[in-house]
N, C-alpha and C positions, 0 to 999 in steps of 0.2 A: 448088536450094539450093547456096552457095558453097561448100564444108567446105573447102577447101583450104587456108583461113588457118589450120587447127588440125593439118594434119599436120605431124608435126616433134618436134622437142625444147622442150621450153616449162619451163624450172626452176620448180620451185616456190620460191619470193620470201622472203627470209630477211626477219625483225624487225631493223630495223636501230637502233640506240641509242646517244647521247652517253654523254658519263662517269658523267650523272647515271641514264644508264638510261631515262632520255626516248625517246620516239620522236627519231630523228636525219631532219631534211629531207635535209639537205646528206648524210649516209650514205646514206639510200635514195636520192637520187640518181644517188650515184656507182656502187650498186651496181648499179642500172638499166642506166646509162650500160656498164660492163663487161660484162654479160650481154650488151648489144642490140650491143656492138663485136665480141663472139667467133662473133658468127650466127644465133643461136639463133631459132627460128622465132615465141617467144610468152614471154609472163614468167606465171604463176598467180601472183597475190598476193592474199596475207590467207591462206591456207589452214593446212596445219598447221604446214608450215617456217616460217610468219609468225607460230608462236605465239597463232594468232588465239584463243583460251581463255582466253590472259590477258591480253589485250588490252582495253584501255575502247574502246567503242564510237568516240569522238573520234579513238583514237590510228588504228584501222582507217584510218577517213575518213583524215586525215593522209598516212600510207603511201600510200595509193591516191593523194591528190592529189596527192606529191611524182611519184611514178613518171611519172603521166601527162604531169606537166608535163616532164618530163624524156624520155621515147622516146613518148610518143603518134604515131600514125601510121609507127612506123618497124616494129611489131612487133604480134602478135595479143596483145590484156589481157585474162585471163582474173580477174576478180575474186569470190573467195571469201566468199560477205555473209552464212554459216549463222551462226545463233548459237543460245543454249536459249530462246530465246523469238521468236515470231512479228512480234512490233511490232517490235525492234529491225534481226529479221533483214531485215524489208519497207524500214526504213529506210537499212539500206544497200544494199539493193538499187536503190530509187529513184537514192541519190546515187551511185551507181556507174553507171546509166544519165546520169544527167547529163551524168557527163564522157565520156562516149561510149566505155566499154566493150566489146569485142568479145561477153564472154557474164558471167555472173553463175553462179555454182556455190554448192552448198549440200551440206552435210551433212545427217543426217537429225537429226531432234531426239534429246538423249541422256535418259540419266538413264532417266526411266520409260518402261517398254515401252509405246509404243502403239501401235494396229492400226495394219495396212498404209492406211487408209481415211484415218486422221489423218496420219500423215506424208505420202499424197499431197496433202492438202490443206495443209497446213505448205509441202510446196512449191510450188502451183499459187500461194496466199497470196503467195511471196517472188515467183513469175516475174511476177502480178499487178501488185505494184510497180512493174518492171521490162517494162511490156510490147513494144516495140521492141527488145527484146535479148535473144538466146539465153541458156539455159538449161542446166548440165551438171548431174548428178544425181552429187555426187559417194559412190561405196561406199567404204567403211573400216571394216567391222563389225570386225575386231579391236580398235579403239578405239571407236567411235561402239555398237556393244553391241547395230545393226540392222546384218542384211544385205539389199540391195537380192534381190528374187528376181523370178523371170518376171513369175508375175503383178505383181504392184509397177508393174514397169517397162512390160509393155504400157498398166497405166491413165495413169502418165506419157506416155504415146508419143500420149494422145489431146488434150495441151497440146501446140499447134504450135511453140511456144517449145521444147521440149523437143530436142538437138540433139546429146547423146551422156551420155558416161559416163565419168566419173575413176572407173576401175576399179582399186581398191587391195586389194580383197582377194588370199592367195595363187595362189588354183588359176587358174592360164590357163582353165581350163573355163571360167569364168565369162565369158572373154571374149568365147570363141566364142558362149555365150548370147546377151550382150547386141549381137553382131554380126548374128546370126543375124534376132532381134528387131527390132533397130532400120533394119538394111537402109540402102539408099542414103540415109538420110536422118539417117544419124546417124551421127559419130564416137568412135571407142570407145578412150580414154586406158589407156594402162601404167601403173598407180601402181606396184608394187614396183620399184624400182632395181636387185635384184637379178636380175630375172628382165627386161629389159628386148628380148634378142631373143629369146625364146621367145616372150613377149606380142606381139612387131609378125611372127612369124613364123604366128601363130594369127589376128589378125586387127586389131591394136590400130594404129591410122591413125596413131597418137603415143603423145609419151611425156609424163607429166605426173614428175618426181621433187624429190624434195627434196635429193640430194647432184650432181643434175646441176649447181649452181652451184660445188662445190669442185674440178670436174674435168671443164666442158662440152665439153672438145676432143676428150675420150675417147666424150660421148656422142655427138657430132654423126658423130666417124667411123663408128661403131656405125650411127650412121642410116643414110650416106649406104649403106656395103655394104649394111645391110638392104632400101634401094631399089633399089639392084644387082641383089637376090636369092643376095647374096655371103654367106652365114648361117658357111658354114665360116671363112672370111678374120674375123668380128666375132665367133665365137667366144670364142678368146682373149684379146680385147678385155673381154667380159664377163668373164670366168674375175679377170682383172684386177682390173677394177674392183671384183669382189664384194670380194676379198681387200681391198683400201682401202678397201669401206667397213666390214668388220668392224673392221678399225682403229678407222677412226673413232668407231668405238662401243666402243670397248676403255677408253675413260678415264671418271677420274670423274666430270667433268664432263658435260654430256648433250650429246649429237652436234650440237647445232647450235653451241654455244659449240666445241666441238673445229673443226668448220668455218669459223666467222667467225675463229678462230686461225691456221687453214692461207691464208685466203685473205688473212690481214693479212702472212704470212710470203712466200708466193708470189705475188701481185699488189698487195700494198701500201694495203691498203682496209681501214677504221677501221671495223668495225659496232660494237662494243661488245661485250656480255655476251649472255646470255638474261635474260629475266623471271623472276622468281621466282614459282610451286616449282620451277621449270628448275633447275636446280645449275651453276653458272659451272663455270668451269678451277680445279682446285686446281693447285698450283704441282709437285706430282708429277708433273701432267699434261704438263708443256711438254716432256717429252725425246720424249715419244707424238706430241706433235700438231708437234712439228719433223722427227721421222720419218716420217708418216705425209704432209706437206708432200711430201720429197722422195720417196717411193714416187710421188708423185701427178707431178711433176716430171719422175720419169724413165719412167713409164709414157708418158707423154706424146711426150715425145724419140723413145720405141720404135713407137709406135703412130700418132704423129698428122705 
């Protein structure tokens, strides 16, 4: 089995939106097109940076079509098809293998607690869909209200589709778990941003984040020393970036409208807003996220 197309830096894929707040083609193309020109080894789209919660089912498809049409073959697509119900989520699973997606990811079902036994079958259900296309199981019990555990993940490991782990909870332990577990057969994703080379120094083959699109120069250097075995040199690097992204989460507005702001300031690219109940940029906000641009600006200068 190939896994090499998943190690690396892979942003997680903002919602991109005209004035009207519409899904934007032409936005998510161009955001694509900027992401796949700086290096980056993969794009995640639909997932949580893509607001995929508030998303209609159509706008998902949408996003996924424009991207593809725009870097297919240039990069690894990771496409996010969970949703709170099983028909919908099957059906974007299907349409995501159509366009010839690299793998398909899934959250667990939210809302009501169900056993371990229903959520593996929640996901066997979507990889079903999807049978020709890998599989990532992605964890985020801080939001999603399930944590992926051992057991869990050994019954997924008996779907061959099944092919690693967007690991987003905090504790690095967990990675080592699901490293340990999954063995040569699986690759095991960084989701916290903050903790990005302690996760690939524990075992994490890559990185899956959501602020890697405001400041990918910073993560890709971070990688490349992390493949060096240069942990001290990418240090700092982290120390960095953590401090940009509490910024980023310092305004009122919610951190991805802060980031579509910094990226329209320093690379000149129109996403739009968030969806609502997202909370836009209040006008307080703009001295934050022109600051928070240039920190990101001269980190970069310094580091990259």
């Amino acid at each position: 089995m190939n896994l090499e197309k998943y190690y690396g830096v892979i942003p997680a894929f903002y919602a991109c939106y005209d004035e009207q707040n519409e899904v934007s083609e032409k936005a998510t193309r161009a955001l694509a097109r900027y992401l796949v020109n700086k290096g980056v080894k993969g794009l995640y789209v639909g997932g949580s940076s893509g607001e995929c919660i508030y998303l209609e089912k159509e706008e998902r498809m949408k996003t996924l079509e424009a991207v593809m049409a725009e870097v297919k073959g240039e990069c690894t697509i990771i496409a996010h098809v969970g949703c709170n119900n099983t028909r919908e989520s099957m059906q974007l699973a299907a349409h995501a293998e159509s366009l010839g997606v690299d793998a398909i990811a899934s959250i667990p079902p939210i809302y009501f607690h169900l056993p371990e036994y229903a959520i593996a079958q929640y996901w066997n259900d979507i990889s079903s869909a999807a049978p020709n296309t890998d599989f990532v199981i992605y964890n985020i019990p801080q939001l999603a209200g399930v944590a992926l555990t051992a057991p869990l993940f050994k019954e997924m490991l008996k779907n061959p589709k099944v092919i690693g782990v967007k690991n987003s909870s905090m504790p690095t332990q967990d990675i080592d778990t699901f490293v340990r577990l999954g063995g040569e057969r699986c690759v095991v994703f960084n989701g916290p941003d903050e903790q990005f080379v302690s996760g690939r120094a524990i075992g994490a083959g890559g990185g899956i984040g959501g602020t890697y699109g405001a400041m990918p120069e910073l993560f890709l250097k971070m990688d490349a020393l992390v493949k060096e075995g240069r942990y001290k040199e990418a240090e700092p690097i982290q120390h960095e970036v953590n401090a940009i992204i509490s910024e980023l989460c310092s305004c009122k507005g919610n951190m991805y409208a802060v980031i579509k702001g910094v990226l329209k300031i320093n690379e000149g690219l129109e996403l739009g807003s968030v969806r609502k109940p997202l909370i836009g940029l209040a006008e307080e906000d703009q001295p934050k996220v022109n600051a928070v641009a240039q920190h990101i600006r001269q980190a970069i200068a310094q580091y990259c």
